[in-house]
N, C-alpha and C positions, 0 to 999 in steps of 0.2 A: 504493500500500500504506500505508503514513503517515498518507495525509489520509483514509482508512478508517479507520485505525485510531482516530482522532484525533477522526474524527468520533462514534465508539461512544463511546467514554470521554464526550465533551460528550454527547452521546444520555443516558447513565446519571447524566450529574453535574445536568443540568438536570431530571428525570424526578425524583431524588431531591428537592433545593436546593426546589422547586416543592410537592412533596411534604410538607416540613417548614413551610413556610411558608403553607400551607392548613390542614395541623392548628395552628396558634399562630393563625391570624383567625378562625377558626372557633369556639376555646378562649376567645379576649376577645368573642367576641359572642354565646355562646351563651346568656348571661343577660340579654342586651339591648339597648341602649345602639345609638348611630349609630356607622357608618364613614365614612371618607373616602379614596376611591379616589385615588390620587395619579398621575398618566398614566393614565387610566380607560379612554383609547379609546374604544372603543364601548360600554362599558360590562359585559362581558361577564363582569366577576366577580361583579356583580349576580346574576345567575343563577345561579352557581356556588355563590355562598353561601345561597342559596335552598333549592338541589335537597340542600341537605345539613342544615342546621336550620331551626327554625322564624326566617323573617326576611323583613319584606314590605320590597319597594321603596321606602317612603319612608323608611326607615333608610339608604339607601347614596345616600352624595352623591361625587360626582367630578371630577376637573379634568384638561383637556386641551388639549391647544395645539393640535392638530388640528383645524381647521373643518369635513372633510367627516365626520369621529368624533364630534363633540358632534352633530352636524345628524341622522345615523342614531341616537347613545343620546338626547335627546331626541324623536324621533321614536319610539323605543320607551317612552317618559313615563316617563325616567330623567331622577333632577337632577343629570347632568353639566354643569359650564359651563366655556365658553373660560375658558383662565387661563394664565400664565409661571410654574411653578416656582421659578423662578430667582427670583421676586416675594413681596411678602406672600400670604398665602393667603387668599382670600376667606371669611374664616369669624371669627366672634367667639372670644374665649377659653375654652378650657377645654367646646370643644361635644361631640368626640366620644369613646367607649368606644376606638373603633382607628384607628387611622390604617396604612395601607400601603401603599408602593412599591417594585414589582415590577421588577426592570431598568430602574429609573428613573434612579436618584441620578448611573450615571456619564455620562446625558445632559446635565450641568445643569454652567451652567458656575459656578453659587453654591451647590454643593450642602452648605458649613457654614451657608449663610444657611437652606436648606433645613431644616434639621434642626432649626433654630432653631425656626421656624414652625411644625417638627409639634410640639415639644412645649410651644409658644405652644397651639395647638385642643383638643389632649387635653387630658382631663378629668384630676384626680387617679385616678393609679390606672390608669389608661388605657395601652392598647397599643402601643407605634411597632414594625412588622414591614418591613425592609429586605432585599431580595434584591438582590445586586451582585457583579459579579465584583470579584478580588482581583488588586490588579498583582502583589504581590510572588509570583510562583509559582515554580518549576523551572523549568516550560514557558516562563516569559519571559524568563527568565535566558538558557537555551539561546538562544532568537529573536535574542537581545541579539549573544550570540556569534557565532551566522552570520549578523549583520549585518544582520537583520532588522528591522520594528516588531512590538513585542509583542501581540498579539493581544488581550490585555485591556487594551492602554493607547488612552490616544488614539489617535484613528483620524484621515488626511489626508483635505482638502476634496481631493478628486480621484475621479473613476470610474477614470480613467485607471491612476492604481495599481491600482485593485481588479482591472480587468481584465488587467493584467501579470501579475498574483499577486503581487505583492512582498508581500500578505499572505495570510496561513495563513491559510481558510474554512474553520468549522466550525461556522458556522450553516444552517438551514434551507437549502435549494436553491429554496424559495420565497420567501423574504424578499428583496425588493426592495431594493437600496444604495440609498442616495441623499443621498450625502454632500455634492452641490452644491445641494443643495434649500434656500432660504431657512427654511424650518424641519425639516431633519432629524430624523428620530426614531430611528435607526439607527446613529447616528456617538455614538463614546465619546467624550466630553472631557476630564474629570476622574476618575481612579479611583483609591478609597482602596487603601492595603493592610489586610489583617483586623488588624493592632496598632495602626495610627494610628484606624480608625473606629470600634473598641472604645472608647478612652480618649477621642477626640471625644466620643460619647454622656456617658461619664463625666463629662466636664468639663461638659457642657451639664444636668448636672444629672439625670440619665435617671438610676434605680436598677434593680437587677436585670438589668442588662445580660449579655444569655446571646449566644454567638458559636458558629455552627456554621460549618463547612467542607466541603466538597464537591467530589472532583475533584483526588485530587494525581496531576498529571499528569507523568513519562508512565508512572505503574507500571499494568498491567492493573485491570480491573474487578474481578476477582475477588477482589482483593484491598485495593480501594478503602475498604469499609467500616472496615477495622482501620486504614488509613492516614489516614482522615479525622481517625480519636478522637487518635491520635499524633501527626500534625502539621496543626491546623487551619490554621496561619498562610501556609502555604505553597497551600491548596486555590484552585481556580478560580473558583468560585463561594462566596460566604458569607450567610448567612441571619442577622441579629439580631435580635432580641427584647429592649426595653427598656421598662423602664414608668417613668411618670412619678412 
């Protein structure tokens, strides 16, 4: 009953958070300029942003640590290339209109150095669009309590746990762990809370910095929307918007 529950609330927090953060890439590139897909995968936001304005494929560039994900979005004549987040970004100063990462940041285990970089490639003016869960929640406070690991904090190099349950799953039923993998794509590292990665942006010189919240867990759905506007800082999910 619980992890039902638990799993609708994520179903609606992420449906939303995903939501907002398509209309803000959409909004910095609808008059032009290149993006840069940050964890790109296969590529597959290329198209998304495609089927929604006018934006041909040599505007979307991408970076991915995954070798069998570049090998397929270059084989569809995407410029995604192998690359470490955690590293410089392969890109000159000041190249793109937006930059975005998607459930990226709390993979990376230099995600200030990170941040650094996107607003080293944006252009003046230019977009940084960050989706990330938020440690500091209700729901992880409680985890904390009954002894648990929190479910948006770092995650243990172990299958072993995953299969005990000693953690709460509330992702896909299709998403493969794979936390002992030499490049994990799925294990959380580092994860900001919504007040420390506001004022990070801030300090890094990012202006306009807008923070949404998605997801205060465990109050129902229906009630989610009014709870988001009232306490962002405590939501599951956070979405930012900063420009350079």
């Amino acid at each position: 009953m619980l992890a039902r529950y638990t799993t609708n609330l994520y179903k609606r927090t992420m449906r939303e958070a995903y939501s907002k953060a398509t209309a803000e890439i959409l909004s910095a590139l609808e008059n032009g300029g290149e993006c840069l897909d940050c964890g790109a995968n296969t590529g597959h936001w290329c198209q998304k942003i495609s089927s929604a304005i006018d934006f041909k494929k040599d505007r979307y560039y991408g970076v991915e640590w995954d070798g069998a994900s570049v090998g397929e979005a270059q084989g569809n004549g995407l410029n995604v290339q192998p690359g470490d987040l955690n590293k410089k970004l392969p890109y000159e100063d000041e190249k793109f209109t937006c930059v975005f990462a998607l459930s990226v940041l709390e993979h990376l285990l230099n995600g200030c150095h990170f941040i650094h970089e996107c607003r080293r490639v944006l252009k003046t003016g230019g977009t940084l669009v960050l989706l990330t869960p938020n440690i500091s929640t209700y729901f992880t406070a409680l985890l904390i309590l009954m002894g648990k690991m929190p479910s948006s904090g770092p995650h243990p190099d172990s299958a072993f746990l995953l299969k005990q349950e000693e953690l709460i799953k509330v992702s896909s039923d299709g998403l493969i762990a794979d936390p002992e993998s030499d490049t994990p794509i799925h294990r959380h590292l580092v994860v900001f809370s919504y007040r420390v990665l506001r004022t990070f942006l801030e300090m890094n010189g990012f202006s306009q910095v807008l923070g949404y919240g998605f997801g205060v867990y465990p109050f129902p759905n229906f009630i989610q929307p009014l709870m988001e506007k009232i306490d962002p800082y405590h939501c599951h999910q956070m979405v930012f918007i900063a420009k350079k």
